[in-house]
SEKEKE-129066 format. One record per residue (C-alpha): residue number from 1; z, x, y; residue in three letters. Coordinates in steps of 0.25 Angstrom, whole numbers, plus 5000, padded with zeros to 4 digits. Layout:
! residues N
     i     pz     px     py    aa
   NUM      Z      X      Y   ALA
...
END
This chain:
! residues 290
     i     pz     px     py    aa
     1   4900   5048   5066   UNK
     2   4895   5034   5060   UNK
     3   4908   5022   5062   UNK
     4   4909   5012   5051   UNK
     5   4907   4998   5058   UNK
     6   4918   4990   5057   UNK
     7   4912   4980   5048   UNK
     8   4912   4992   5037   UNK
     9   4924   4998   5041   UNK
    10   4931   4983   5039   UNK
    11   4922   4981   5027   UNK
    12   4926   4995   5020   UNK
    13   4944   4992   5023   UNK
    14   4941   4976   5016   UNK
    15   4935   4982   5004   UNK
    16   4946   4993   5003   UNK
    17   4956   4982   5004   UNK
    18   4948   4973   4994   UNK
    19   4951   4985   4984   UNK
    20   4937   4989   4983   UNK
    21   4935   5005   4978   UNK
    22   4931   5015   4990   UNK
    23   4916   5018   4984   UNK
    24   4913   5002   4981   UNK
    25   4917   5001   4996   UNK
    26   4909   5013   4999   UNK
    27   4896   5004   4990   UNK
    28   4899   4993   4996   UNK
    29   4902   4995   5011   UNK
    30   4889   5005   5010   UNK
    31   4898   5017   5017   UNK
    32   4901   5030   5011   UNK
    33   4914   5032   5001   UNK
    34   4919   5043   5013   UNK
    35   4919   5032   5023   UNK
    36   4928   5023   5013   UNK
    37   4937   5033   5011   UNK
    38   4938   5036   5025   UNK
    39   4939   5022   5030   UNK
    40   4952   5020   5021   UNK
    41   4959   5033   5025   UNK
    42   4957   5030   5040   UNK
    43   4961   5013   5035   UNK
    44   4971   5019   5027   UNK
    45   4980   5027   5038   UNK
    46   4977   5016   5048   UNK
    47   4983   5007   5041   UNK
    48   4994   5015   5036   UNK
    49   4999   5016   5052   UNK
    50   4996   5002   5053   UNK
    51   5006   4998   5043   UNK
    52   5017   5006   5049   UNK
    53   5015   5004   5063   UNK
    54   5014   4987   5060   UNK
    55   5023   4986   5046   UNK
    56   5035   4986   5056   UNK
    57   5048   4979   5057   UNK
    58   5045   4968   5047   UNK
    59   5054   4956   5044   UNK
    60   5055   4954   5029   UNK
    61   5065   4948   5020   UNK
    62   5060   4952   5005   UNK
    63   5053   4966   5002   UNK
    64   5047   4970   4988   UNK
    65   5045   4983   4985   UNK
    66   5036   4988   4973   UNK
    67   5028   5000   4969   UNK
    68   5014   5001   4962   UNK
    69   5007   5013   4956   UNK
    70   4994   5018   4957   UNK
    71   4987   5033   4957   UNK
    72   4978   5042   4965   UNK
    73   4967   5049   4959   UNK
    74   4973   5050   4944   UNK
    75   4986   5043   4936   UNK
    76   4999   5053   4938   UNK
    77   4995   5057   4921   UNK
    78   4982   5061   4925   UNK
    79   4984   5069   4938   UNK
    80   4988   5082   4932   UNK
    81   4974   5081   4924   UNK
    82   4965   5075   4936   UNK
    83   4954   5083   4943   UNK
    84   4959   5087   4959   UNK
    85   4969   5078   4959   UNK
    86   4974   5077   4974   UNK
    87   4987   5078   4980   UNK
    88   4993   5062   4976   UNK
    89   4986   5060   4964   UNK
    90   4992   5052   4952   UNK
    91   5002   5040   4953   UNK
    92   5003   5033   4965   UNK
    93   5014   5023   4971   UNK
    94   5012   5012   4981   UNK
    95   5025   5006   4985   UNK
    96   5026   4993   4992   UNK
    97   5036   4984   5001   UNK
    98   5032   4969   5003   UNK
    99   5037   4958   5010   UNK
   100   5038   4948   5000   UNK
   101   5037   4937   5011   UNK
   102   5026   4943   5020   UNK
   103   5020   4950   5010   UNK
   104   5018   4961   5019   UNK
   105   5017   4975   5013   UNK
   106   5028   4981   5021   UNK
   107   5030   4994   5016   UNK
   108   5020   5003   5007   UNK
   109   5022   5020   5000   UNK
   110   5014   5026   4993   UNK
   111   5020   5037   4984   UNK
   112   5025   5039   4969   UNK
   113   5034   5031   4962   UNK
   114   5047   5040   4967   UNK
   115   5059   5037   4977   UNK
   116   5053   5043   4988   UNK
   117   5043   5033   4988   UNK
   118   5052   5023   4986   UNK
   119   5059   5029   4999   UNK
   120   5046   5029   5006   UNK
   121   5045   5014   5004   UNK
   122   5058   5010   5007   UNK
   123   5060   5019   5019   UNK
   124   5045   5013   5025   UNK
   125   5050   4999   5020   UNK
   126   5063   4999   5029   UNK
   127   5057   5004   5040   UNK
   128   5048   4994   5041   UNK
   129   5059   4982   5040   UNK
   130   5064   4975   5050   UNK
   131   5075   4967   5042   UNK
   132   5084   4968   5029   UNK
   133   5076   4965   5017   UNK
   134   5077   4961   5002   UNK
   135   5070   4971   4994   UNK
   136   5067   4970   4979   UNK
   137   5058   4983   4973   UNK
   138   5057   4984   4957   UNK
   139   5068   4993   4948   UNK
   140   5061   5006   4952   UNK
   141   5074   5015   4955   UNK
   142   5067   5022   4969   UNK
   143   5068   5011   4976   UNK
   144   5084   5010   4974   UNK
   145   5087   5023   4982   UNK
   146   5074   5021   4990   UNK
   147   5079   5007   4997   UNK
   148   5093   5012   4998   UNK
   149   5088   5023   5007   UNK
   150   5081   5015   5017   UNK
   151   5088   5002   5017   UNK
   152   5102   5006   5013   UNK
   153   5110   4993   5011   UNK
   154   5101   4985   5021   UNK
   155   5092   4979   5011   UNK
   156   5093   4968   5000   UNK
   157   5087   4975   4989   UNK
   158   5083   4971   4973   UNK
   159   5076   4978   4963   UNK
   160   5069   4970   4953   UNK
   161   5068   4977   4939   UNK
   162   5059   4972   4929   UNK
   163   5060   4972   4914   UNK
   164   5048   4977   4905   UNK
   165   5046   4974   4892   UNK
   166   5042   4985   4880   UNK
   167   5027   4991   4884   UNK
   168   5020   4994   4874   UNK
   169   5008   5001   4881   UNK
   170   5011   5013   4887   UNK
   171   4997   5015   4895   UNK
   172   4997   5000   4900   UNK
   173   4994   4999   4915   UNK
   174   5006   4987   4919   UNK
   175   5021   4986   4915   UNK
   176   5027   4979   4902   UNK
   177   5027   4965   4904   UNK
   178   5042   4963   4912   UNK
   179   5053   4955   4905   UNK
   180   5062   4953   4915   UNK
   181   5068   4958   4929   UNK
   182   5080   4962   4934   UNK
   183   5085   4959   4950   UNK
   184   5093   4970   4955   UNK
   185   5101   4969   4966   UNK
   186   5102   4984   4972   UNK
   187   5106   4981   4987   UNK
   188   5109   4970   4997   UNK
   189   5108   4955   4993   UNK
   190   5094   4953   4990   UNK
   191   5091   4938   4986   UNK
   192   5087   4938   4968   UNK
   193   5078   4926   4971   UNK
   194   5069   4936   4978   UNK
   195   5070   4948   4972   UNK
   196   5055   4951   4967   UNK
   197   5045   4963   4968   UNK
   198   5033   4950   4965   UNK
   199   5026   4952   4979   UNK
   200   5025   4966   4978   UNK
   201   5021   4967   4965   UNK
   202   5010   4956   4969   UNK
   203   5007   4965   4981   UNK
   204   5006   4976   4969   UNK
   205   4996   4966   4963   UNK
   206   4987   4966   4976   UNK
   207   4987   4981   4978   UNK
   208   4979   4983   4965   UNK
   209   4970   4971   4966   UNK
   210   4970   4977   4980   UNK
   211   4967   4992   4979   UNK
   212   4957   4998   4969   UNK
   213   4966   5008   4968   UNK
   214   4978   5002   4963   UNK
   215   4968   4995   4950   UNK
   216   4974   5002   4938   UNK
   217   4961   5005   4931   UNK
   218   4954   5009   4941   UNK
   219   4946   5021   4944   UNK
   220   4948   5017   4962   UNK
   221   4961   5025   4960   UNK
   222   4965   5031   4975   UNK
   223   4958   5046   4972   UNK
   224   4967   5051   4983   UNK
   225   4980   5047   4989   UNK
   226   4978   5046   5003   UNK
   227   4968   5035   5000   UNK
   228   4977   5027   4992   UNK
   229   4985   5027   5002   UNK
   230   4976   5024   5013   UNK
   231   4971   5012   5004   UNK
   232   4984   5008   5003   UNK
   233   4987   5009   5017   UNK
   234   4973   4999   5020   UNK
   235   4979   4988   5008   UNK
   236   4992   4988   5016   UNK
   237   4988   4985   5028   UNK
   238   4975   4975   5024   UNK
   239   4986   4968   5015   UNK
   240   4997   4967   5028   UNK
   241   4988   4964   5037   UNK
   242   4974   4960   5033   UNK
   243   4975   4951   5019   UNK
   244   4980   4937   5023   UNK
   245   4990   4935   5011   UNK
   246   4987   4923   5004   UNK
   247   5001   4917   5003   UNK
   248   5005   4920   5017   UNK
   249   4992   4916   5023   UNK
   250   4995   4927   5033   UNK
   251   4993   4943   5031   UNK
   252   5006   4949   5027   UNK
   253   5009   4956   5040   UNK
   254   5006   4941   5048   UNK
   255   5017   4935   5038   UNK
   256   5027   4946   5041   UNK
   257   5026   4946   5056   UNK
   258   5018   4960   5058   UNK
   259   5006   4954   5065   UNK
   260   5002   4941   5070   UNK
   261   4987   4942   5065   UNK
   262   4978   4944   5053   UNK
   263   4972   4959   5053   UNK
   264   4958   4963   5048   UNK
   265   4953   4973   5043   UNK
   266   4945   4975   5058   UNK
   267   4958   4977   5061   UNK
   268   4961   4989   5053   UNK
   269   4948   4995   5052   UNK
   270   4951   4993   5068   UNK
   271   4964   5002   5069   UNK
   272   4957   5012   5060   UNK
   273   4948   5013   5072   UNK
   274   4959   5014   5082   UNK
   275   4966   5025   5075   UNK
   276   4954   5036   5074   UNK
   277   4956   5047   5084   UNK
   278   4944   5047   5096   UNK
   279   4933   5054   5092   UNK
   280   4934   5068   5097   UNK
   281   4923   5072   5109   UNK
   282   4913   5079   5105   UNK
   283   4911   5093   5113   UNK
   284   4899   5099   5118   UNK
   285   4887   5103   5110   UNK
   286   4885   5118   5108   UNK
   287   4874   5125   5103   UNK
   288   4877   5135   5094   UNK
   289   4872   5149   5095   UNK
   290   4861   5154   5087   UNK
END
């Protein structure tokens, strides 16, 4: 069987992290679209254990979580009408848990917009902490009952609620401009001063310039979602691990004390390597009878 170089292998993870579509990469890398797709699943679940088995015991002091949508192979209205539409398809949910002083992603689901989601998150998020935290998420009611359930009273936790103005537009692609917001002390004593959802809505902002897949209007929508995830799981662990962060000077994961270098992406496309069973022996040929 034909091995990608590593070159191209490395080539092929930088543009899917640059947000290029899977077919301009398959132009452009000069390789067939099966052997993108490929390359992200394998990237994908590598990276996937990677985050679990090094996202561990982090120190943090402020966590913001937030929730962005996006869709798999048609909007939730269109699903009932679309052709062979797979098992995930309509809205999907990407919910996030950033360290707003390390800026590491610390926690990530992907899911609906429901409270077993939001569980999900909060579960994932508490396990992966190694200290008492101050947690702000916006007014969306899951996460009351979703933070109550994995921290219990061992958390400093606000919601910050914002204020919308009349909409006009009922097919508009963004919110009605805000008016206000509203700090809401549900448990603990989190400091007001820094009760804010700004990083993650920023880190919101990156996805999408990020992604191709999280671009509104856009036909690079994920077509299945085992590949949104898989993409997902690459952008996680290129932005923990890889991207320097321009602020810090360091990667997220070197500013919150997870590692003590800068990865590459030789580096992932390496543990992709390191992961694949042996290839299996070969037996004897046998002529078959006539």
């Amino acid at each position: 069987m034909n091995k990608l170089p590593l070159a191209k292998r490395v080539q092929i993870l930088a543009m899917l992290c640059e947000g290029s579509s899977m077919r301009s990469i398959s132009r452009v890398a000069d390789v067939s679209i099966n052997t993108v797709t490929k390359l992200l699943v394998e990237a994908g679940e590598t990276c996937l254990d990677m985050h679990d088995d090094l996202v561990r015991d982090v120190h943090a002091s402020r966590i913001q979580c937030d929730e962005i949508w996006s869709f798999c192979h048609a909007k939730q209205k269109n699903v009932a009408a679309a052709k062979a539409a797979p098992e995930g398809a309509g809205d999907v949910w990407t919910w996030t848990a950033i360290d707003a002083d390390s800026k590491l992603i610390v926690s990530y689901f992907v899911g609906d917009r429901s409270g077993d989601s939001a569980i999900n998150l909060m579960d994932d998020l508490r396990a992966r902490l190694a200290n008492r935290v101050q947690l702000t998420t916006d007014g969306h009611k899951a996460y009351l009952e979703a933070v109550e359930g994995a921290f219990g009273g061992d958390v400093d936790y606000a919601q910050l609620v914002k204020l919308y103005g009349p909409t006009y537009s009922p097919g508009r692609y963004s919110p009605a401009e805000c008016t206000g917001i509203k700090k809401i002390t549900v448990e603990g004593e989190p400091d007001k001063k820094h009760v804010s959802t700004s990083y993650v809505e920023r880190q919101n902002l990156t996805m999408r310039m990020s992604m191709r897949r999280f671009t509104r209007l856009t036909n690079g929508f994920s077509k299945k979602l085992e590949n949104h995830v898989h993409a997902l799981a690459l952008y996680f662990a290129f932005y923990n691990f890889v991207r320097i962060h321009k602020t810090l000077k360091v990667s997220p994961a070197m500013a919150a004390g997870i590692t003590d270098r800068l990865w590459s992406l030789e580096d992932i496309a390496n543990r992709i390597e390191a992961g694949k069973p042996a290839p299996a022996k070969r037996g004897p040929y046998k002529k078959r009878a006539a």
